[in-house]
N, C-alpha and C positions, 0 to 999 in steps of 0.2 A: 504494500500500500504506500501510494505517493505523501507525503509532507504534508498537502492541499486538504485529501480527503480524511487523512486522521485528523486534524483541525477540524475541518465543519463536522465529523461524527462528534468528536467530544462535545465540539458546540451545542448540537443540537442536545445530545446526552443531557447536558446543564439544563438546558431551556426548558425542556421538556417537561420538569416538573412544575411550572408555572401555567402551562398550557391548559386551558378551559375551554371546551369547546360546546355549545348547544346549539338546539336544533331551532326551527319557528315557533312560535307560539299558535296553536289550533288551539278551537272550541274543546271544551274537556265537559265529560257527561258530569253529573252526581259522582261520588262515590258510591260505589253498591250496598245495598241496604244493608246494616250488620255491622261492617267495618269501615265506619267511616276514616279510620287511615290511610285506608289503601289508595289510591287513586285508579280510577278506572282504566280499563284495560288499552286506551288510547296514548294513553301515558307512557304507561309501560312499553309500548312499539315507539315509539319517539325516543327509548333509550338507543344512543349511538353508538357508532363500531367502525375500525380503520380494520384495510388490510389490504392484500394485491401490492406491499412495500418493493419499491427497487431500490438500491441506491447510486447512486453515481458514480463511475468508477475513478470519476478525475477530480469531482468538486466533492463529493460525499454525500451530497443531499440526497436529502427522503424525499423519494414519490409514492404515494399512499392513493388507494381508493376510500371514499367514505360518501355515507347518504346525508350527511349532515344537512343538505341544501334541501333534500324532499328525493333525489337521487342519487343516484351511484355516480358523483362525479370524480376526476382527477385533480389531485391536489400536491402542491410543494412546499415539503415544511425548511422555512426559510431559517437562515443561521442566527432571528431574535426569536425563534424558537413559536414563529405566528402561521397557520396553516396557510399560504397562498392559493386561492382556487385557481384550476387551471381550465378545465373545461365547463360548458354553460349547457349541453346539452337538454333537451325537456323530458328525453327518456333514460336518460342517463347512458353511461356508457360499457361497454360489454367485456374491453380488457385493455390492455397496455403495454409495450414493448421499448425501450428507452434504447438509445441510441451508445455505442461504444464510448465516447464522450461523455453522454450525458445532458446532452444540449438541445435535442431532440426527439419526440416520442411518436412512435406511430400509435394511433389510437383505433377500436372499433366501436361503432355505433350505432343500434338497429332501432326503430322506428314502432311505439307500440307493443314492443314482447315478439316481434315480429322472428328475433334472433338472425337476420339477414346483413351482417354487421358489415357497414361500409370500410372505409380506409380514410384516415386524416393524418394530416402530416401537424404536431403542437409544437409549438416551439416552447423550451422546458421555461427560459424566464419566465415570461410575460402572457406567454398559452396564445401568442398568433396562431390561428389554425387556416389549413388548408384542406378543403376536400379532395381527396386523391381518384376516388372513385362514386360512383355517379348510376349504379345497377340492384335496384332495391329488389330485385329478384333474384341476385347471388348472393352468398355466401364468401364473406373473407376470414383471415386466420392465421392461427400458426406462423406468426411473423419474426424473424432472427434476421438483425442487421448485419451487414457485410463488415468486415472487420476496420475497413477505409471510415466506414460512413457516409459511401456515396451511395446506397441501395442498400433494398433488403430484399430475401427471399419472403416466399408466404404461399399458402394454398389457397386455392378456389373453386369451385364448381362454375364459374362464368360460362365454361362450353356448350354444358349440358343440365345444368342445377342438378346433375344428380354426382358425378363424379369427381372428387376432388385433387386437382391438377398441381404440380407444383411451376411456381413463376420466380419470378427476379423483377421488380420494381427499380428503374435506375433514376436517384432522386434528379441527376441534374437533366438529364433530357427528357425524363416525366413521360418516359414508357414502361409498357411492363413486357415482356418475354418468355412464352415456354421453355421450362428449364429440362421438366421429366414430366413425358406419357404417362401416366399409368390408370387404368381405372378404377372406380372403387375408393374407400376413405382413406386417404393419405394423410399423414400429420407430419411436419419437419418439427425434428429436436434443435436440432442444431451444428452446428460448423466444429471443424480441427481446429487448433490453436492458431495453427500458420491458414487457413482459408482456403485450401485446397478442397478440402470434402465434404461435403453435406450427407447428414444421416436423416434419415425421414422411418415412420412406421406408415405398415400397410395392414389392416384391419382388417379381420375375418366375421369378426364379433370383439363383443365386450372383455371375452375369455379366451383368445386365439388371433396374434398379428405374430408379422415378419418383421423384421428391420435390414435396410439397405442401404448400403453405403454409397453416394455418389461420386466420380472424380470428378467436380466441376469441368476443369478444363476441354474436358473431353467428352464429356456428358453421360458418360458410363456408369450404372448403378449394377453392385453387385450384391447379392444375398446373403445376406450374412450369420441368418438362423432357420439353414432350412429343419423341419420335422414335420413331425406325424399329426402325433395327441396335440389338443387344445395345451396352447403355452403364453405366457402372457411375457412379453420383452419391453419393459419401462423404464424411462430416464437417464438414457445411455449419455454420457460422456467420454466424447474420444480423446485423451493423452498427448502429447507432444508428439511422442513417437509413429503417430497414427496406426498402430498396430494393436493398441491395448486399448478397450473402451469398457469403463465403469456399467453399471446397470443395477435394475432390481430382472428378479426370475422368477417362474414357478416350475422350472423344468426337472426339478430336482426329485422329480418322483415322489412327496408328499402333496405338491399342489398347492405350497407356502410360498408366497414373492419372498423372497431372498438377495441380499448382496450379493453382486457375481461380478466378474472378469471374464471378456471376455477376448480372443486373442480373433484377430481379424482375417488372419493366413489359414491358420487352422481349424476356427471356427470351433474352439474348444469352449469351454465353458467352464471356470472355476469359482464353486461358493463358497464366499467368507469366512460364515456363519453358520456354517450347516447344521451344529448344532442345538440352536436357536429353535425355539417353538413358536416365537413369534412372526409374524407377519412386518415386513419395511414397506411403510408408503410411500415413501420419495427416496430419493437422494439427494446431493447438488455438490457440484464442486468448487473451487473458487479460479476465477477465470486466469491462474498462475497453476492451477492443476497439483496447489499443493495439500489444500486441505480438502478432506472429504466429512461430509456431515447427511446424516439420514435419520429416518423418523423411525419409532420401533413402535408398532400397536399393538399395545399390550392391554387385549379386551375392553378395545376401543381406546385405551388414553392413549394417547402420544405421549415420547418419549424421544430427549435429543442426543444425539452421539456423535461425536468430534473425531477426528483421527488425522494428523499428520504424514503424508504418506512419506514425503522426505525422509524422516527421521524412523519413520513407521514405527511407530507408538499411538497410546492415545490419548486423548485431552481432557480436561474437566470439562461438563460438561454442567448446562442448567439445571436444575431439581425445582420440576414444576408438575403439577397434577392437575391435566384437561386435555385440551385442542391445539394443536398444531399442524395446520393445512398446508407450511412449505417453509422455507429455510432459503433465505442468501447468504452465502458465504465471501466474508470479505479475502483480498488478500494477504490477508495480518491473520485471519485464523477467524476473527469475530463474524458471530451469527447476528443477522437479522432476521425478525421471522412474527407472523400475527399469534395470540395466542389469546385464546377465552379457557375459560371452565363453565361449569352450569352456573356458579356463583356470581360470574364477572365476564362482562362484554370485551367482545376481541378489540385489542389494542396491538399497538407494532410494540415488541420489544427488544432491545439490544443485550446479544450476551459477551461479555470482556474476558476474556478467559484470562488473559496474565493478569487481567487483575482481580476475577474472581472477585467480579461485578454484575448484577442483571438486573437492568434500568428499562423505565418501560418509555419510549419516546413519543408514545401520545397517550393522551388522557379525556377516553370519549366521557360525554354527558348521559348521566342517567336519570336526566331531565326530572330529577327533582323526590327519584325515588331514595329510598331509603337502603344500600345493596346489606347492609347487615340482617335484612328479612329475608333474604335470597336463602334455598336450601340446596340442598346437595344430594343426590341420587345415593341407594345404593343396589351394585352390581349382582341380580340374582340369577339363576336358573334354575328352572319349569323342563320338567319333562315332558313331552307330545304325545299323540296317540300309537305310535311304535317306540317309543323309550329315549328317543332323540331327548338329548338336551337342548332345550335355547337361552340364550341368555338375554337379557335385559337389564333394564334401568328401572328401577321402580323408585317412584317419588312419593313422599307420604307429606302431607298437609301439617302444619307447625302444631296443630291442638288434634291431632291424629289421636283416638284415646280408647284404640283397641276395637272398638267398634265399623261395621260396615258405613261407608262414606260414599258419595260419588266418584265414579272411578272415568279415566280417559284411558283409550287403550290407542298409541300412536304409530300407527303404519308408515315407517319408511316409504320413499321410492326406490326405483332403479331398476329392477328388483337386486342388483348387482353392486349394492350398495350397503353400507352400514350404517347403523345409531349409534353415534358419538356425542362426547357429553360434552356438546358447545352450549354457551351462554342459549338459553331459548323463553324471550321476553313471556308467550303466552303461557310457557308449564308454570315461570313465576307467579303469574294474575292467577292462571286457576288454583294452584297451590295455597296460596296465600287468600283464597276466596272459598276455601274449603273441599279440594278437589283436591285426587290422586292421579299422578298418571305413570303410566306403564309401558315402557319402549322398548320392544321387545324385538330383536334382529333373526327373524324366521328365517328358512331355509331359506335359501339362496342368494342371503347375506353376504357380503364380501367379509374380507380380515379372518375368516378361520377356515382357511384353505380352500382349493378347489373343489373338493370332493361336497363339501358342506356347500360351495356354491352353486356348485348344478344340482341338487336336490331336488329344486321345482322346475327344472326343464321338465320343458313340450307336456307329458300325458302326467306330470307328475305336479303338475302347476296346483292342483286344487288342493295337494298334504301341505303347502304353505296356507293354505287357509285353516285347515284344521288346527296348526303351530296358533291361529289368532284364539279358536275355540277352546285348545288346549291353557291362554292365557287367562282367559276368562274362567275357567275350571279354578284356576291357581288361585286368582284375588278372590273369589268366594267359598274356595275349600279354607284357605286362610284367615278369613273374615273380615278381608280389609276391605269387600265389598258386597253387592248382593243382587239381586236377579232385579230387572228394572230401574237399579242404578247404571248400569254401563252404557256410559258412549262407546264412540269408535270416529277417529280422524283420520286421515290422512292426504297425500300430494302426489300426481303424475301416480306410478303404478304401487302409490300408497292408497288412492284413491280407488284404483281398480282391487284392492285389499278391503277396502269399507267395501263398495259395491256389492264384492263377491261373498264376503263375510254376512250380510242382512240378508241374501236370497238364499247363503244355504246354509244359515241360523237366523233364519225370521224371528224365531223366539226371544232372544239371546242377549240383543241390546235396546236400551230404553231409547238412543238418540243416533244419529249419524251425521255425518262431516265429507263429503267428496269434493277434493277439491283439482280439479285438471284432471279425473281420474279417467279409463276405459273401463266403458260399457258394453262397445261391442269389437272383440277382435278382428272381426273380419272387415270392418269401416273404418276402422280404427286406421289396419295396415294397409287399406287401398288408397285411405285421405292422408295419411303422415308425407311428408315430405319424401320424396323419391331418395335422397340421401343415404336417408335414415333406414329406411325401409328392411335391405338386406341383414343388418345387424340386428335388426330389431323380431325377423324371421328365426333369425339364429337362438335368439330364445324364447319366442313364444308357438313357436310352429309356423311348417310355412303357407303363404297365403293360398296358395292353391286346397290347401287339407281344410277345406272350410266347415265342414261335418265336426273335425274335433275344435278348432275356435273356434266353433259354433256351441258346443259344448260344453264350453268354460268362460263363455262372457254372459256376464250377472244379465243382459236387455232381456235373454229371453228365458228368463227364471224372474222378471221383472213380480209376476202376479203374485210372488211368492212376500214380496216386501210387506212386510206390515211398523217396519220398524220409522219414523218420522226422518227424514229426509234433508239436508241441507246441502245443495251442490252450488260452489263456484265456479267460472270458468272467464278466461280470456278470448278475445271473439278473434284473436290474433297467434292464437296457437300455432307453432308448425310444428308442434312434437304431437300431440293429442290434438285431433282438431274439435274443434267446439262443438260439431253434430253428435261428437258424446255423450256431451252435456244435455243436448236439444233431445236424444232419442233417448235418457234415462227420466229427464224430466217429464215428455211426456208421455211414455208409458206408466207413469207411478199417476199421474193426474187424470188418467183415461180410465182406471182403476180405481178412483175417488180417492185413492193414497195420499196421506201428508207428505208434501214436497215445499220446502222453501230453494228458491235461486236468487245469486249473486251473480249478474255475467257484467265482466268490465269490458269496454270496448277499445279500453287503451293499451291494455295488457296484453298477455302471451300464456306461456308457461309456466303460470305462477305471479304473483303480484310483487311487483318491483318498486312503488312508489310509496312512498310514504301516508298519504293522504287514502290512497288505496286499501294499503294495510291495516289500517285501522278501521275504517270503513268493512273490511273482511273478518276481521278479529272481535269487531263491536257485534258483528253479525254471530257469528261461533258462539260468543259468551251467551247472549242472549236467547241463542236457540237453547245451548243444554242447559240453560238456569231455568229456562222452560219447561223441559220433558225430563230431565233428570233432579229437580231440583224441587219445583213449583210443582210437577205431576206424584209425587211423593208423600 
């Protein structure tokens, strides 16, 4: 690290503890009858959060995402330690990529929840922007700048919106260029030290890509992992040498992402760790290729690990218990990186290892809450209807007092995804409003191996629903709840989880939550975005088999619903489209079934604004304060 940027990190370090930041001032409801401490659940979502940090490799500064504004904008925390906005977007914006320098950001930003994210060129002072691209029907991405700083590579589906192409952007003549054919989802990682090679992945599914190595010069990509089995190849880092690239794996015959080496000539494969039981969600290296730092999920928390490869030892390391979504590593060794717990909203923090320091470099608002009432999960697991363990979060209410309660039972998405115990504004409000909730990572969770995650593939998809029946069994064998107390919530195919869960246990729960969810798999994968489509076959079955996604989408088990209904949705979806929403709503209304809808017409996959969220979350509260509360 240069002179320049150890100066403005310490700066900022300093400043940081002065740093106040809030949000606007909105209309706030009553507090809820009972507790008038609490402030109503609008409040609580206006609590803020940093993260998406870069740092500069030549000035040091911090570039952070935050909603502080009502959106996800770009921001630069300046060396008096004062957030600078950078970008004004109305939808805010999608991701960010900073320039070798530092001087320069390439930004994306889609319109609506639309996820069609354009190109802008910001300049890092002052945030002049430039629109680069101009095709609200394509898809940008994946963007790594050239080592000069006169271009960047990036991917796109511009040819076909369905195939994602790799290009080269050349800033000063303001063209772009086919770099690599290939069809199908492509993602680029990143560049050699010296610029010569581009590594991109090629995606089979969620659970199965290639990775390929390009020689720019000459435009040649070679294979680098060929095999059989489903393998998952993550966060490669290629070496000086260009012969040796870092990575995570799950090749290793348990089906654990794992640290590995891998050798470029021979295409060997060596893991670090292999006697590890846990699962690495990232890596990263630092752009000197000396320190290596990775995240260890250890039953969901994250965990950070240092290691010197020069010297090849390893470092102190932070001792923190929660969330860590990624890691920059400077060239001095110091990590930057966001991190929440259930207790406290994601801030950027910095860790000093020689000096065996961990300072946090912003300081969101919690807009007036009180966080010493925040609780803390604890980590259980519930057996299933064949003996499976699943594990979960279960949350218990501050005056919890042995007796059954209203309970929330909270469905992931993905399905290829897991529950982790990030700060989450709304478990606080029900929590603290007299509510339990239960987060439970059924089959085909990610973080506990492969084998655990294909569990609800294709004919197997409906024993993840039982894993929701088998939770419900748990909180009322236990007493922590009781028959006509339980909700059920969830997002994207946590939603199709609620859905599926009320038509084949209509009995089961007092209230329900769909929000972005699928109701019908066959409309579902014929209206999703052509893109997406192939991966998304990969594991729910393919669209032709229409007999068995017919089979296992909740629309035509609709009549079975008796359980009261609340579905949101964005009219802008291109993951789930909205005729989801339109064909569970009204079949439950044709039926004379209780159905309440929320559809936003500014949104997407999921609600991004702040003004929105609340307006979503005021919605939530007030249904099961209704049916599980008030019908009691």
């Amino acid at each position: 690290m240069n002179c320049n940027k150890s100066i403005m990190l310490r700066a900022l370090v300093t400043a940081a503890a002065v740093i106040i930041w809030t949000g606007h001032a909105l209309p706030q409801n009553p507090p809820p009858a009972g507790r008038q401490d609490i402030p109503d659940i609008g409040t609580f979502i206006k609590i803020g959060s940093c993260g998406s940090p870069k740092i500069s490799p030549i000035t040091g500064e911090l570039f952070f995402v935050s909603s502080m504004s009502g959106a996800p904008q770009l921001y630069r925390l300046t060396s008096a330690g004062w957030p600078y906005q950078l970008t004004f977007f109305d939808d805010g914006l999608d991701w960010h990529y900073l320039s070798p320098d530092g001087s320069r950001i390439i930004v994306g930003a889609s319109v609506g929840g639309s996820e069609q994210s354009q190109l802008f060129l910001v300049q890092a002072e002052y945030g002049e922007m430039t629109q680069l691209s101009r095709n609200p029907d394509t898809q940008y991405g994946s963007v790594v700048w050239k080592k000069d700083g006169r271009g960047f590579y990036f991917r796109s589906n511009q040819e076909n919106k369905r195939d994602f192409k790799l290009y080269y952007y050349d800033v000063i003549t303001e063209r772009d260029s086919m770099i690599f054919d290939m069809e199908g989802s492509n993602f680029i990682y990143g560049l050699s030290p010296d610029g010569r090679y581009l590594i991109f992945s090629h995606s089979f599914s969620n659970a199965d890509n290639n990775l390929y190595l390009v020689d720019l010069p000459i435009g040649k990509a070679e294979l680098l992992t060929p095999h059989k089995e489903e393998i998952i190849y993550d966060y490669p880092f290629i070496m000086p040498d260009n012969r040796t690239i870092y990575l995570t794996c799950n090749g290793n015959g348990e089906g654990t992402l794992k640290r590995a080496r891998l050798d470029v000539v021979t295409k060997k494969i060596e893991y670090l760790d292999p006697d590890s039981p846990w699962t690495i969600d990232a890596i990263a290296l630092s752009n000197n290729r000396r320190y290596i730092a990775w995240l260890v999920n250890e039953e969901g928390y994250a965990n950070i690990k240092l290691w010197d490869l020069q010297e090849n030892s390893p470092l102190p390391s932070p001792s923190l218990s929660g969330m860590i979504s990624a890691v920059e590593v400077a060239d001095d060794g110091r990590l930057v990186f966001p991190f929440s717990s259930p207790t406290k909203t994601q801030d950027i923090w910095l860790w000093d290892w020689p000096r065996q320091e961990l300072r946090k470099l912003t300081n969101s608002s919690y807009a007036g809450v009180n966080q010493n009432l925040f609780i803390e999960p604890t980590l259980i697991k519930y057996r299933s209807f064949d003996g499976l363990e699943i594990p979960a979060f279960l949350y218990l209410p501050p005056d919890y007092n042995g007796k059954p309660v209203p309970f929330i039972i909270h469905a992931h998405g993905g399905p290829e995804s897991q529950f982790r115990p990030y700060f989450q504004r709304n478990f606080q409000y029900l929590l603290l409003n007299g509510y339990g909730v239960l987060a439970p990572n059924i089959r085909g969770s990610s973080g506990y191996g492969r084998d655990f995650m294909n569990l609800d593939n294709f004919e197997n998809r409906l024993n993840s629903i039982k894993d929701i029946k088998a939770a419900c069994d748990y909180l009322i064998e236990n007493k922590y709840s009781d028959f006509g107390l339980i909700g059920i919530k969830g997002t994207s195919y946590g939603g199709y989880v609620v859905l599926a869960s009320i038509t084949e246990y209509p009995d089961l729960f007092g209230a329900a939550f769909d929000e972005v969810g699928i109701a019908n798999f066959v409309s579902f994968l014929r209206n999703t975005k052509d893109y997406r489509r192939q991966n998304r076959e990969a594991e729910y079955g393919p669209l032709e088999d229409t007999t068995f996604l017919a089979s296992i989408s909740p629309i035509h088990k609709a009549d079975r619903i008796r359980t009261p209904l609340l579905v949101a949705h964005g009219v802008n979806d291109p993951r789930v489209p909205i005729g989801e929403a339109r064909q569970i709503i009204k079949a439950i209304q044709d039926k004379g079934g209780v159905v309440d809808s929320l559809i936003f017409p500014d949104e997407g996959h999921g609600v991004s604004k702040t003004a929105n969220s609340i307006k979503l979350f005021r919605a939530m509260v007030e249904f099961f304060d209704r049916y599980l509360k008030m019908g009691n």
